[in-house]
N, C-alpha and C positions, 0 to 999 in steps of 0.2 A: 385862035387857041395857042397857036406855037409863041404869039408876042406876049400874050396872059404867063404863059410858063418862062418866059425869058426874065420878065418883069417881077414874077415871086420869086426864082431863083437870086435874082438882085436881094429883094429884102430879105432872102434868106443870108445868103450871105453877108450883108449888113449884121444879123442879129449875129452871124457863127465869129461875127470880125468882132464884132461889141463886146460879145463872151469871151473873146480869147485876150485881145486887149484891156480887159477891166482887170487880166491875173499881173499889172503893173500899174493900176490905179491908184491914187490914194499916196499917202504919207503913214510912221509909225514912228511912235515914241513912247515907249516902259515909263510906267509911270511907277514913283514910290509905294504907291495902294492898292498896283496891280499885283507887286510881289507880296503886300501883306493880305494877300485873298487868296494868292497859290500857293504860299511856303510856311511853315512855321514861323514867327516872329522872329526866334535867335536864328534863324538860317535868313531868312528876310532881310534882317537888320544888316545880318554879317557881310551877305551879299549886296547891298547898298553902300554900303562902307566900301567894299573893295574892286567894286566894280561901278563905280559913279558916274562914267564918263559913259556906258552905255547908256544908262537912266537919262543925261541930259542929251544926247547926240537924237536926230531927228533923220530919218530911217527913208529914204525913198521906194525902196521896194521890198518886199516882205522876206525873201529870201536872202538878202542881206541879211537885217535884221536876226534873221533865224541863224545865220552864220557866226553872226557878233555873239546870241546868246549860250549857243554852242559852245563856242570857243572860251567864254566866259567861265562855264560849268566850269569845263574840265581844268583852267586854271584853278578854281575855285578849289575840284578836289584834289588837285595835286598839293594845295596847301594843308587840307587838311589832312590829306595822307601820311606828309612830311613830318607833322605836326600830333598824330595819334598813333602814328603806324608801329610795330613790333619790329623795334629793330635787332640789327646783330649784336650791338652793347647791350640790350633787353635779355636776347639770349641766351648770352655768355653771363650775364648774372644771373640767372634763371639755373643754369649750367652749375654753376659753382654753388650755388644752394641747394641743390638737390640732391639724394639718396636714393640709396637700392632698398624696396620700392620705392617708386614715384611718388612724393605727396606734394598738392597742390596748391600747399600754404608756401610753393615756392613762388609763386604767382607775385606775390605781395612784395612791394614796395619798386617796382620798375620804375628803371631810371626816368626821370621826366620833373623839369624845373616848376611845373605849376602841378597844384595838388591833385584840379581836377582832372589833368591830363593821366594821371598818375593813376587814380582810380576807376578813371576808363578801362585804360591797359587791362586793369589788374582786374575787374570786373568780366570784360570781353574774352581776357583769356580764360576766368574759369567757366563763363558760359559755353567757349568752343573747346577747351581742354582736360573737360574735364573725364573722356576716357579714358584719361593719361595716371588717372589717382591708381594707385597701389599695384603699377604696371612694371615691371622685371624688364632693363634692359642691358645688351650685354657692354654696350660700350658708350661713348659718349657720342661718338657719330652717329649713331642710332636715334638715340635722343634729340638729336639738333635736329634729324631728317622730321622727326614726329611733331616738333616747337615750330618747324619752319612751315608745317603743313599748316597747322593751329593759327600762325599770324599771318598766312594766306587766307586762310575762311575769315580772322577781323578784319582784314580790310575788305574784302567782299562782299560780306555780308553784315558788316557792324560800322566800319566805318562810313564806308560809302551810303546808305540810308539813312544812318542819322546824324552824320556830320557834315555829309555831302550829298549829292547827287547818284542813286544809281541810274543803269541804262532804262529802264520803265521812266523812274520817276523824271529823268532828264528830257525825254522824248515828249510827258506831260507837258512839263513846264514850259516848252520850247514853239510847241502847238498855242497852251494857253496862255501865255504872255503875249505872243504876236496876235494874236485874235483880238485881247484883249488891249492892245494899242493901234488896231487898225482905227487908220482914221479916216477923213476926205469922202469923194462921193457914195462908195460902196457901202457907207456906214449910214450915212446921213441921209442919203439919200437911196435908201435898199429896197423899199419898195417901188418907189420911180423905176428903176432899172431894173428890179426883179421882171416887172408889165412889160418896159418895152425891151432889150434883149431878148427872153423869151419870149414873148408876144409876135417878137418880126420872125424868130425862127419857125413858129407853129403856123402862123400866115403864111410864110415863103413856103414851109411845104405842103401845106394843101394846097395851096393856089398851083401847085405845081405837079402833084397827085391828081387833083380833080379835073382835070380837063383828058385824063387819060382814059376816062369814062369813055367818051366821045372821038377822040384822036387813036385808039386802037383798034377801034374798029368792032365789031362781034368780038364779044365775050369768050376767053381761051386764051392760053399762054401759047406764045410762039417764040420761037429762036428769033427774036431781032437784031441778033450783032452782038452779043452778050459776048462774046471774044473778039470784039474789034473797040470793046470798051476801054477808055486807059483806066475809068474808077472800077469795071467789073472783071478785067481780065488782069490783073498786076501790070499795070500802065502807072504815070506818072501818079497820077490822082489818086490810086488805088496806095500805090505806097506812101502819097503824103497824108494819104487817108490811115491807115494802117499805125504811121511812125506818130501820129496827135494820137490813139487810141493806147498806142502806147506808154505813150511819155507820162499820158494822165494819170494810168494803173499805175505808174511807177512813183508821181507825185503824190495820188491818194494814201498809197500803202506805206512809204516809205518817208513822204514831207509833207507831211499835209500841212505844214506851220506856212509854205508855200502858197498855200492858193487860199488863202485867209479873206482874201477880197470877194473871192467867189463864194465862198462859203458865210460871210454877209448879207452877201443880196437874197438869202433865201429865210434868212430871221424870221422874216417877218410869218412867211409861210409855217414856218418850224413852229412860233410861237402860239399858232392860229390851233395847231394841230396838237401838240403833247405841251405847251405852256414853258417851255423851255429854249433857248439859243440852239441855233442849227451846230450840228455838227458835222465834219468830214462825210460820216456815211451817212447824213439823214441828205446832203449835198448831191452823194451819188444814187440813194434810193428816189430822190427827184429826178435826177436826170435818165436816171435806167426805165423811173416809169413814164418818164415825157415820152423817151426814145420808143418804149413798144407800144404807148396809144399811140403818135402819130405814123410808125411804121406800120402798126398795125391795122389805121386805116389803110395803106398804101396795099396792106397784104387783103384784104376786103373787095377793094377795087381788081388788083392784079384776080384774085381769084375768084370773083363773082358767079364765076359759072360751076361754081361746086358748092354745095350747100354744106356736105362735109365741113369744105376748110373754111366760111364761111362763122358755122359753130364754133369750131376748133380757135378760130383766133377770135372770138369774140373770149372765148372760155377763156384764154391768156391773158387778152386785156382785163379780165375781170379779177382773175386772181393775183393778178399783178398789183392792179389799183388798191383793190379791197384787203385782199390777205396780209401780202408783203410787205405794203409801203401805210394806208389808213388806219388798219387795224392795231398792227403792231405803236404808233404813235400815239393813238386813242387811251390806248391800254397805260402809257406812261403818264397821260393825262389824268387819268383816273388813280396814279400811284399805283399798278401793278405790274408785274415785271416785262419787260418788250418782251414780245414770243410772235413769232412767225407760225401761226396752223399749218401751213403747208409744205415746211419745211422741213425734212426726214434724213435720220443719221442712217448712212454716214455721210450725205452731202451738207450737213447742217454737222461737223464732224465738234463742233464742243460744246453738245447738245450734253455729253456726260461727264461736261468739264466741273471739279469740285465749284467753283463760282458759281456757275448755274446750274449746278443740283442745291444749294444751297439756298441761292435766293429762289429756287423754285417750293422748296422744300418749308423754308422762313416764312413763305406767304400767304402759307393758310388753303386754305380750301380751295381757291382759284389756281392755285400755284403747283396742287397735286394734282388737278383737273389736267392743267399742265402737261407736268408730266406724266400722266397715263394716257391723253391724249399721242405722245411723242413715242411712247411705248406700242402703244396701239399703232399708229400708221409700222414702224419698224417689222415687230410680228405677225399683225394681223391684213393691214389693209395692200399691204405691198405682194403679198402671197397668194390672197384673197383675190386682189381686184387684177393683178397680172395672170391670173391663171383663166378670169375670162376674158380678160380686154385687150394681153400682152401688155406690155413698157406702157406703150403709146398715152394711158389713160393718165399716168404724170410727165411722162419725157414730153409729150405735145398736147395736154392740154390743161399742163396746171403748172410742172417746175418754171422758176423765173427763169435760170439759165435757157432753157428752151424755148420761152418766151422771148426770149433776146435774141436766140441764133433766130427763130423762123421770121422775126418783124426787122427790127433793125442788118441781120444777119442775110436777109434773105437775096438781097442784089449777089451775095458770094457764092450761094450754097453749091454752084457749078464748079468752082475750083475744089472741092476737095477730090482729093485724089482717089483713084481707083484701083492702082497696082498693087499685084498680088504682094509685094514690098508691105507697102501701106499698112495692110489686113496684115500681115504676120505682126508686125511694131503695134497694132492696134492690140492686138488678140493678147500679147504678153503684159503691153501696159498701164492699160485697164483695170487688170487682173488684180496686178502689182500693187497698183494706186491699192487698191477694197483689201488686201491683204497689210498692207503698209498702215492703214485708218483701225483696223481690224486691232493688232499689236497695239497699236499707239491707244485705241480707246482701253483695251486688257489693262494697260501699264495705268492708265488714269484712274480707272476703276478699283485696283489693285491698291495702288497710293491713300486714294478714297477713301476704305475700307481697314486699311492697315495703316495708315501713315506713315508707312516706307516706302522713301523714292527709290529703290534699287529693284531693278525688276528685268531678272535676266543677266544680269550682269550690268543692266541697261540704267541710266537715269530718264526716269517718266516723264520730267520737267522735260529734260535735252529732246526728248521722244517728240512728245508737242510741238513744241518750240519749232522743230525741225519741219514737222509737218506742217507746222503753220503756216510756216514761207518759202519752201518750195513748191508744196498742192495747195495752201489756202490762197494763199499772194501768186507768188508766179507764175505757176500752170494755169488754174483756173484764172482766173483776172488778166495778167499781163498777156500769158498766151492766148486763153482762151478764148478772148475777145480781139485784144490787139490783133492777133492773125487772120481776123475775117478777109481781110483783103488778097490773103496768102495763102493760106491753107483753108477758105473756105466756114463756113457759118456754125460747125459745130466740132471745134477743136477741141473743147475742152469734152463733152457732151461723150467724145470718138476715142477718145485717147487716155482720158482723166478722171473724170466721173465715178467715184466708188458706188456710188447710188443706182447710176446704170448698170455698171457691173451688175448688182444685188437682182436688179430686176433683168437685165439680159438673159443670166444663170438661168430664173424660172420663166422666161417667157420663149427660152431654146430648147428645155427639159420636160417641161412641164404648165402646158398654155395651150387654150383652144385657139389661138389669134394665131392667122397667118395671112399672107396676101397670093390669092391665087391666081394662077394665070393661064391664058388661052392660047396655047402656042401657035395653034393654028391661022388665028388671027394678028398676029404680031409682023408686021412690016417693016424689022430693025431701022427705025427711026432715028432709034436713041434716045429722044426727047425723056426717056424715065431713068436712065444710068444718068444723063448729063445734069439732071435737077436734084439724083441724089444726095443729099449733103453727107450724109453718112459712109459717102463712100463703096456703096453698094453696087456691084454689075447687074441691074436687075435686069437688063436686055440679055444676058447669060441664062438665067432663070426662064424669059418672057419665051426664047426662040425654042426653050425646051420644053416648054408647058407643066415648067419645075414649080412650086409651092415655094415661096420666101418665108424661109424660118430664122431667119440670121436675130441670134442674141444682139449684134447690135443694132436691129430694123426697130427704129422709134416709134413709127408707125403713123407717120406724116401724114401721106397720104399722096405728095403731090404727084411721087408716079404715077399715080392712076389719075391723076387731076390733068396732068399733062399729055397722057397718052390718048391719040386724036382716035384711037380704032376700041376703044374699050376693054382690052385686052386685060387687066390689072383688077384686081377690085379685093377690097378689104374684109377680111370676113370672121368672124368666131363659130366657131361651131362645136365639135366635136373633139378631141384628142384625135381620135380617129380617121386616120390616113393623115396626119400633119407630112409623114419622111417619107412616102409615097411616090415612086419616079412618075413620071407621066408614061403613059400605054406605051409611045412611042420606044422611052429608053426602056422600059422594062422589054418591050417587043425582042429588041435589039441585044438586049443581055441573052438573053434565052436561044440566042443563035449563036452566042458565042461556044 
């Protein structure tokens, strides 16, 4: 058995060496008819004209390429800038024609040698100047501060979009051009490599899963050295483990024009499924549901002796494959809008983004189904179903996030931390995150309905924006996941999650779910504090024959999967007695 497991772990790592080397496979070359499929024609043409030598130069690795076309942009709009921008000669003629009050027929005629340049100017400044018409000011410094503002917003927002490149549209074109000139194996030959790459990685780990059937003996989890591990205890492995989970969230979110190779070999899949070219995230919705069906075999095997978790992660792999990753693809095949059923704001945080109330809304009858579906889990099912199941019935047996920490996640869930530290930084920023989501969807909604971005003093766009990428990208993704090797399987789930929040709230105040326990019988092991991934002392609880009510208990289970005396056990019942001391301490208060 041990040479069978030595032997998969080879072809596993063959496929993890294949996957990782195929992100410098291949060759890249911009072609003329790639820019006239991404760009406007006169932006197309212009940028072929003055950037020729990227179009012919021949690209070995994709983030190059990304770098050349980058850097190409921004010359491109520093020419245009130069070339339409509001200058101080603009001004100061602008200046000298104008009267008390402001009228905006001073706009007309700014300096500029070609005519059309001319009627840009003079066009852009009355679309952004124009709350300047029949405005009283006292001096002329006054006026230049109000002109200077006005040809800050053109090139912002006028120039940059249609004469050039803004930061969206750059980020586009920089993704879709390099896709679009990947060349060499990963293109040509993507489903070859799609089979064997992943093929060898899903052989190496069951080959190396299954034999633990047999090699561990009787069914039960035990302490085997889980702290003398370098990949499970922050050992060498655990960090070069940790620093690849990183780098990826950080290429996904930030360069995905980077791993263009990778994101080829799965075409063909992509194709098969919504009729479409893979994308960045249809790349990572494959590989998040490889990771939790074959961890989640692994979690099957490890816990065979509970029929609970047993359920429990069949329920993950199901709504992972089905909801998450199938459904939503199906649905683009059919022309209707992607929508995740399982997906609940505010963890699904721009569910009430004006873009997708819109094409929800534009869609007709499937699209309002939609969203009163999304309505419905928010008010109804999350109140509803945590008030008899607690968290647990989406934290563990439906959220993908969750699905990630307990399958892929689960060799960690022993490093999350326990100190009363911990639980304080937990308890505040949690809260923060659901409060933070909370504003930022008001300010959306707000905008929505009025179309004014000012809200609060606040800009709604900056609001987003901000939340996007430090809770949507960073925390969640970069940290959330990247730190399993560090902080254990459910970082983001512990510390970030506005959704958990939502449901902690009603499952600490108001929920029949709790996990009760038999003080009496508790032989402080440990074995249920050390597998808590959440960070919970449940051996504190267990010795006192205390009830677990903690907002943030997920409601896993595997305390009680792991605990060899039966001590622990999951239960709903009644409101009634949840904050209950046990006989013992109430005994004991009563003598004080």
């Amino acid at each position: 058995m041990k040479s069978l497991q030595r032997l998969s772990l080879a072809v596993f790592l063959l496929g993890l060496g294949g996957f990782l080397s195929s992100f410098f496979w291949g060759g890249y070359q911009v072609q003329k008819e790639d820019l006239l499929k991404n760009m406007t024609e006169e932006k197309a043409l212009r940028f072929y004209q003055e950037q020729y030598h990227i179009l012919e130069k021949k690209y070995d690795f994709g983030f190059t390429l990304a770098q050349s076309l980058e850097k190409a942009m921004d010359d491109f709009n520093t020419k245009r800038i130069t070339e339409y921008e509001i200058t101080s000669r603009d001004i100061d003629l602008i200046l000298n024609q104008s009267r008390s009050p402001f009228d905006t027929s001073a706009f007309h005629g700014l300096g500029a040698k070609k005519e059309s340049v001319r009627y840009f100017k003079t066009k852009a400044m009355q679309i952004y100047g124009s709350w300047l018409q029949d405005k009283i000011f006292v001096d002329k410094p006054s006026l230049r501060a109000s002109l200077e503002q006005v040809g800050s917003q053109v090139r912002s927002y006028e120039i940059l979009p249609k004469k050039g490149f803004d930061v969206y549209e750059k980020d586009r074109l920089v993704y879709a051009l390099t896709k679009a000139s990947t060349q060499g194996l990963p293109r040509t030959h993507s489903l070859f490599f799609l089979c064997c790459i992943y093929g060898l990685c899903i052989l190496g780990a069951l080959g190396y899963f299954l034999p633990q059937i047999k090699t561990e003996g009787p069914a039960g989890i035990k302490n085997k050295g889980i702290f003398h591990s370098s990949m499970k205890n922050r050992g060498y492995l655990g960090i070069l483990t940790g620093s690849i989970l990183i780098l990826f969230y950080l290429v996904l979110y930030f360069k995905p024009s980077y791993m263009t190779s990778w994101i080829c070999m799965v075409d063909p899949l992509s194709r098969s499924l919504s009729g479409h070219e893979a994308g960045p995230f249809f790349l990572y919705g494959f590989l998040y549901t490889l990771c939790v069906g074959v961890m989640g075999l692994r979690m099957l095997i490890r816990y065979r002796h509970s029929p609970y978790q047993m359920l429990r992660t069949g329920s993950l792999i199901f709504f992972q494959l089905g909801f998450a990753f199938l459904i939503p693809e199906i649905l683009l095949r059919l022309n209707q809008p992607y929508f995740d059923f399982k997906n609940i704001w505010p963890l699904d945080y721009d569910f009430f983004f004006d873009s997708e109330l819109n094409k929800l809304i534009k869609n007709g009858g499937l699209g309002l189904f939609m969203l009163g579906w999304g309505m419905g889990l928010i008010l109804l099912a999350v109140p509803i179903l945590t008030y008899f199941f607690g968290k647990r019935w989406y934290c563990s047996w439906v959220c993908g996030c969750g699905g990630l920490a307990e399958t892929l996640g689960d060799p960690y869930r022993q490093l999350s931390s326990k100190s009363l530290f911990s639980w304080k930084i937990e308890r505040y920023s949690i809260h923060l995150v659901l409060v933070f989501a909370v504003v930022m969807t008001a300010g959306v909604l707000y905008t929505y309905w009025t179309e004014q971005s000012e809200y609060w003093g606040m800009n709604t766009y900056g609001i987003r924006k901000t939340y996007g990428f430090f809770i949507g990208s960073i925390f969640s993704g970069v940290v959330g996941t990247g730190f399993y090797p560090f902080m254990g399987s459910r970082v983001w789930c512990r510390f970030g999650c506005p959704l958990a929040a939502y449901l902690g709230l009603v499952q600490r105040f108001k929920s029949r779910f709790r996990i009760t326990t038999n003080g009496g019988q508790c032989i402080s092991c440990g074995n249920c504090s050390t597998y808590c991934e959440m960070g919970i002392d449940v051996r504190w609880y267990a010795q006192r024959g205390q009830n677990i009510i903690r907002s943030s208990c997920v409601g896993c289970g595997v305390c009680s999967s792991v605990c060899p005396r039966g001590v622990l056990n999951l239960e709903n019942k009644t409101e009634k007695g949840r904050f209950d001391l046990s006989p013992n301490i109430s005994a004991k208060l009563s003598q004080i």
